[in-house]
N, C-alpha and C positions, 0 to 999 in steps of 0.2 A: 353447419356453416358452409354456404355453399362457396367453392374455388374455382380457380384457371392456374394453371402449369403451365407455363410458356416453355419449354422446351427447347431450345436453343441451338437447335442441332447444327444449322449453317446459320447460327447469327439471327439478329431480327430485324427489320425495318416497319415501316409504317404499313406498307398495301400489304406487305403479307403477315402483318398481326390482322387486317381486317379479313383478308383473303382464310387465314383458319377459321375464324370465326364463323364466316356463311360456309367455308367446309362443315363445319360442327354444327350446322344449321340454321341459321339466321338467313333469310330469304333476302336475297342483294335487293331485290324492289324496296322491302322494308326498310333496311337501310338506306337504299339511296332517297326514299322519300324521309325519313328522318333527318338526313344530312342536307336535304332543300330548304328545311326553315333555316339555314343560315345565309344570310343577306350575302351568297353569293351568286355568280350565274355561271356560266358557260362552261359547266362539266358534267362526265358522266359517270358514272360508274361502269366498266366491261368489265363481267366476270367469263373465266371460262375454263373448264377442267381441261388438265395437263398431266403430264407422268413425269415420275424423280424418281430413277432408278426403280421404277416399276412400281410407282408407290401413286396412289391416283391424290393430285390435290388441286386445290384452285388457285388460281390466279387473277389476281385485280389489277385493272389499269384503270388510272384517274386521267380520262380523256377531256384534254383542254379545250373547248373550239373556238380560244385567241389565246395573244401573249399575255401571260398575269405580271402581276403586279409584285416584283420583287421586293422591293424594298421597302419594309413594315417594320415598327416600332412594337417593342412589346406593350403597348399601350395601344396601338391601331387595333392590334389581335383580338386585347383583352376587349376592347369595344365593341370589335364586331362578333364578338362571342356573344356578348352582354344584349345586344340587340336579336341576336334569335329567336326562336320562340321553342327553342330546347329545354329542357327538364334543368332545373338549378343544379341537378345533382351533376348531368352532363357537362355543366358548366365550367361547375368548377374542378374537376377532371381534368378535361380539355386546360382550363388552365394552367392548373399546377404543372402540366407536364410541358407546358410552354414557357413556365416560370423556372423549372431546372434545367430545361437547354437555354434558356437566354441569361443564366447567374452563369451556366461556364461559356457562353460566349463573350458574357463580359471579360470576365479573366482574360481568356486569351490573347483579346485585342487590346488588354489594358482599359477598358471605359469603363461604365456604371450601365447598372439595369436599365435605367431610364434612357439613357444615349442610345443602347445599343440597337443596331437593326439586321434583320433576319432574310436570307439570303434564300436559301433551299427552303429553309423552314418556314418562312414566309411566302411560300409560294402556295398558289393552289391547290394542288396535290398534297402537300405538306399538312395544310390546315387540313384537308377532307380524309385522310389517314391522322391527324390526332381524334380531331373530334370524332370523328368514324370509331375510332376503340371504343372513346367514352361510352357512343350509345352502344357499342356492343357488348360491356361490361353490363350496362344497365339493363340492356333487352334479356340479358342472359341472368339475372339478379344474382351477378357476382360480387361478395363480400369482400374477398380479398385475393391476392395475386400473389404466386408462388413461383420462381425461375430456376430452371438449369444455372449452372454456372455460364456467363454468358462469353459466346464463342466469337472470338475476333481474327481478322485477316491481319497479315504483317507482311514487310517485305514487296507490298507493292505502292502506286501511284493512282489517286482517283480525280477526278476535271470536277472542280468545285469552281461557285463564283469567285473565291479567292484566287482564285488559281490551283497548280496541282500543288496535292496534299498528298503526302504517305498516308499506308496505311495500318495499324488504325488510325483513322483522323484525331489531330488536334479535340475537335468537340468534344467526338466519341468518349476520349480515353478520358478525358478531363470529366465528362458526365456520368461516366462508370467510377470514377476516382472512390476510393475502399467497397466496392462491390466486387464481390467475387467473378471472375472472369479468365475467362483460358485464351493465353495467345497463340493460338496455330501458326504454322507455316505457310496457309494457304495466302496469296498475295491479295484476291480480291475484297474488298469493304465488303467484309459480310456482315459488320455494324452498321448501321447507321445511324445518325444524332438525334433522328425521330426514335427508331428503335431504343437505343439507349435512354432518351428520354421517359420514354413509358417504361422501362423496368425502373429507371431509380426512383424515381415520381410516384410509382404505383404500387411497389413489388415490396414482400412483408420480407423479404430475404430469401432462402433454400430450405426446401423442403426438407427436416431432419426425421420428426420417431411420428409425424403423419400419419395415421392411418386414411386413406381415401377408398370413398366408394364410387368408380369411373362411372360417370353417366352420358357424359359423347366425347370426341376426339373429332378435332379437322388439322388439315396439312395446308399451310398456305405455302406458294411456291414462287421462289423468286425470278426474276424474270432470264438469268442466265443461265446456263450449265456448270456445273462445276463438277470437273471429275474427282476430285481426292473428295466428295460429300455430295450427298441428295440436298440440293439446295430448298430446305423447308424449314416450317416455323411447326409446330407440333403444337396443337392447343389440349390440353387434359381437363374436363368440366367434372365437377364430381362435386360429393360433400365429404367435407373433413366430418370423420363419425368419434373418435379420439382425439381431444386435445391435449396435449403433452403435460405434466403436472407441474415441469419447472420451465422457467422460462426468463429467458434474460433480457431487462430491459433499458431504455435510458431513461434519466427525469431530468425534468431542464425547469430551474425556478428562476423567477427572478420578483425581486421589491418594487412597485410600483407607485407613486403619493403623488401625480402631478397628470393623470388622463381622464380623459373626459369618461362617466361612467356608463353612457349611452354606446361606448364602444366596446364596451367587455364581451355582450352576448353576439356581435359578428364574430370579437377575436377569437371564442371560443368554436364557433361555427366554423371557423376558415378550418382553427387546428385540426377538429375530427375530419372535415372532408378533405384534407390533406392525405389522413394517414392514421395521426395519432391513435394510443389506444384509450387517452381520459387526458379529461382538461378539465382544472377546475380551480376556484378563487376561495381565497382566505381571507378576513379580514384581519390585518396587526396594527398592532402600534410601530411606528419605526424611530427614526434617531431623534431627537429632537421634542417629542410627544406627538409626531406627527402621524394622523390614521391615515392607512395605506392599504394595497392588496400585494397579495401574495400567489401569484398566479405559477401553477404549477401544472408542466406536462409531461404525461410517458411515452412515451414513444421506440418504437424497435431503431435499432442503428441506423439502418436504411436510409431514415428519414430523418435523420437528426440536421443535414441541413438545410432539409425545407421546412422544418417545424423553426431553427430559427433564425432563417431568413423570414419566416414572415409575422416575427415575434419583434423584429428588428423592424420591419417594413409599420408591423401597423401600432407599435409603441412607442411610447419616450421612453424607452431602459436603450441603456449605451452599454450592458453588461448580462452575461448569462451564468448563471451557476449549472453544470452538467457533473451528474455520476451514474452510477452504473447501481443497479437493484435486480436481485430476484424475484420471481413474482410466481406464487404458488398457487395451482386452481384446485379445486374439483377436478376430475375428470368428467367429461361431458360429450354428448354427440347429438348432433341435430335429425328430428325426426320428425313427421308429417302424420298429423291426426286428423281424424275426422269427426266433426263435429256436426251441429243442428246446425252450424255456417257455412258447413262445407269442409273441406280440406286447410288445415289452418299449419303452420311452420309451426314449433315448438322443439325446445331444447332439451335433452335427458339427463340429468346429473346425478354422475355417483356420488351418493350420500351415505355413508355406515352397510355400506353391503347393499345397497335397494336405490331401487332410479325414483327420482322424483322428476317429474315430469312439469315444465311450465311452456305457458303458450310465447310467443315471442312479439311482444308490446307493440310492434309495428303493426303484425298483424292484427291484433285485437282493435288500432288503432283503423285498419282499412276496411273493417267490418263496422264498425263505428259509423265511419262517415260515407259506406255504401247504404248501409238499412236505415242511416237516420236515429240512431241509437244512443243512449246513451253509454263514455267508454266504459265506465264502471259496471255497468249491468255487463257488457260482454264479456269483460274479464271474470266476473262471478260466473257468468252461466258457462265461460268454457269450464273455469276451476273444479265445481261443483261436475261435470261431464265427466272430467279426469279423475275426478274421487270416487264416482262411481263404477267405474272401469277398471279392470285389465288391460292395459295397455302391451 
């Protein structure tokens, strides 16, 4: 399973999650032509290496050439998301991490999701560093996200559209709320509500009995000095080759008798590209002899509440059942075989002392619809490949 490790070292914001990323290799053209299918105009991407305490990393600025448009609805957003011609999985990325700074900006200000509108985060920059992670997550075929404990400034003052805000910001703290995080003494916002958004949005929690095999590392670099820290974001790409055998997780049920049934397979769609780790329906009888579903999700803590804010958003249930489960695997690690197709991802699991080897359904399924194939034939003919083999 391949990762990112955000590292947290001075905190994260938006240009310098993007800014590690083309450190680690993603070529800024690439990107900035990726981030042009969205219906917006007059910006650019600069990138340009920098030194942090003798450490070489990059830096991105999101060059305006007029004033943007501040004041955006989280519904403007999600539209002009929806209108690009970005990958769905981009999408809905980009989304969710605009869906958990705009649930703690609701709080703050006292309104509702729908009222509220977005100030920094609504700006240009803002949007082209969310959706800019998304396609870099994707460019990079990262499965999941992993963080430092995340490092915040205290003790100082930051010029927001609201006006001046301590630091950490309102947002910040409120969009980290049960996420592990260190309060330094350093005065400057070395959070920010983008940054913050993208770990609680995205991030499976911290890295505990992981085994990782590093495969690049970039430095994004923020745009001031800071002398008590190398102002950087640290990106670690690698594959988890060890998954941990115990593992603790949430379930969140709830009884269902009164939704339309054409909306089950988005709601189940939303959940996994959220976060979740399984979503799936039951058919019961409920009170009354009424047949009903029984929709049930796992999910790590992290996410428990964007799985159910959007359980709440796209349901008629006014009520959630949540507990806590263990969840025992195999041990397993992802590995890269080579077939009659080529190079194909596949997973290894310890099984009684000896690895059994399967290919990973995605890929069997892109082999499929590059040769014109049928899937079943390709999944037999890797099977049959791996039986024959020492692996």
């Amino acid at each position: 399973m391949k990762i990112a490790y955000l590292d947290t070292v001075s905190g994260i914001a938006g240009d310098m999650t993007l800014a590690a990323f083309v450190s680690a290799g993603l070529p800024i053209d690439e990107l900035g032509f990726e981030l042009k299918k969205l219906p917006l105009s007059g910006f650019e991407l600069i990138g340009k290496h920098v030194m942090r305490n003798s450490i070489s990393a990059v830096h991105i600025e999101v060059a305006i050439s007029h004033t943007p448009h501040y004041h955006r609805h989280l519904k403007d957003i999600n539209n002009l998301i929806e209108a690009s011609h970005l990958s769905q999985r981009v999408k809905e990325v980009a989304q969710s991490i605009f869906h958990v700074i705009g649930r703690a900006e609701a709080k703050i200000h006292n309104t509702t999701l729908e009222k509220i509108h977005f100030h920094e985060v609504g700006a240009v920059d803002s949007i082209v560093d969310i959706v800019g992670t998304a396609i870099c997550l994707e460019k990079f075929g990262i499965e999941r996200i992993y963080t430092s404990p995340v490092r915040l400034g205290s003790g100082g003052t930051v010029n927001t559209q609201h006006g001046v805000m301590p630091t950490p910001t309102p947002a910040t703290l409120e969009i980290l709320r049960e996420y592990p995080t260190v309060l330094t003494s350093i005065p400057d916002e070395l959070t920010t509500p983008t940054g913050a958004g993208i770990v609680k949005a995205l991030s499976s929690g911290l890295l505990t009995d992981e085994v990782i095999r590093v495969h690049t590392i970039g430095y994004g670099a923020g745009t001031k000095e800071i002398p008590q820290t190398p102002n950087l974001l640290r990106v670690v790409i690698g594959d988890v080759e060890i998954v941990s055998e115990h593992e603790q997780l949430i379930v969140v049920e709830t009884n269902i008798d009164d939704l339309n049934p054409q909306v089950y397979p988005y709601l189940i769609e939303k959940l996994l590209g959220a976060g979740a780790h399984d979503a799936y329906l039951v058919p019961i009888i409920m009170k009354k002899g009424r047949p009903g579903i029984l929709l049930s999700v796992m999910t790590g803590k992290s996410k428990l509440d964007v799985v159910s804010e959007i359980i709440f958003r796209e349901t008629s249930t006014i009520g959630l059942r949540v507990h806590e489960m263990g969840r025992k695997k195999l041990l397993r690690k992802a590995v890269e075989i080579q077939t009659q197709f080529g190079a194909v991802r596949a997973k290894a699991i310890l099984r009684d002392g000896r690895e059994v080897i399967a290919p990973e359904f995605d890929e069997c399924k892109r082999i499929a619809n590059e040769r014109g194939l049928p899937l079943i034939e390709v999944q037999q003919a890797i099977l049959r490949e791996i039986a024959e083999r020492k692996w």
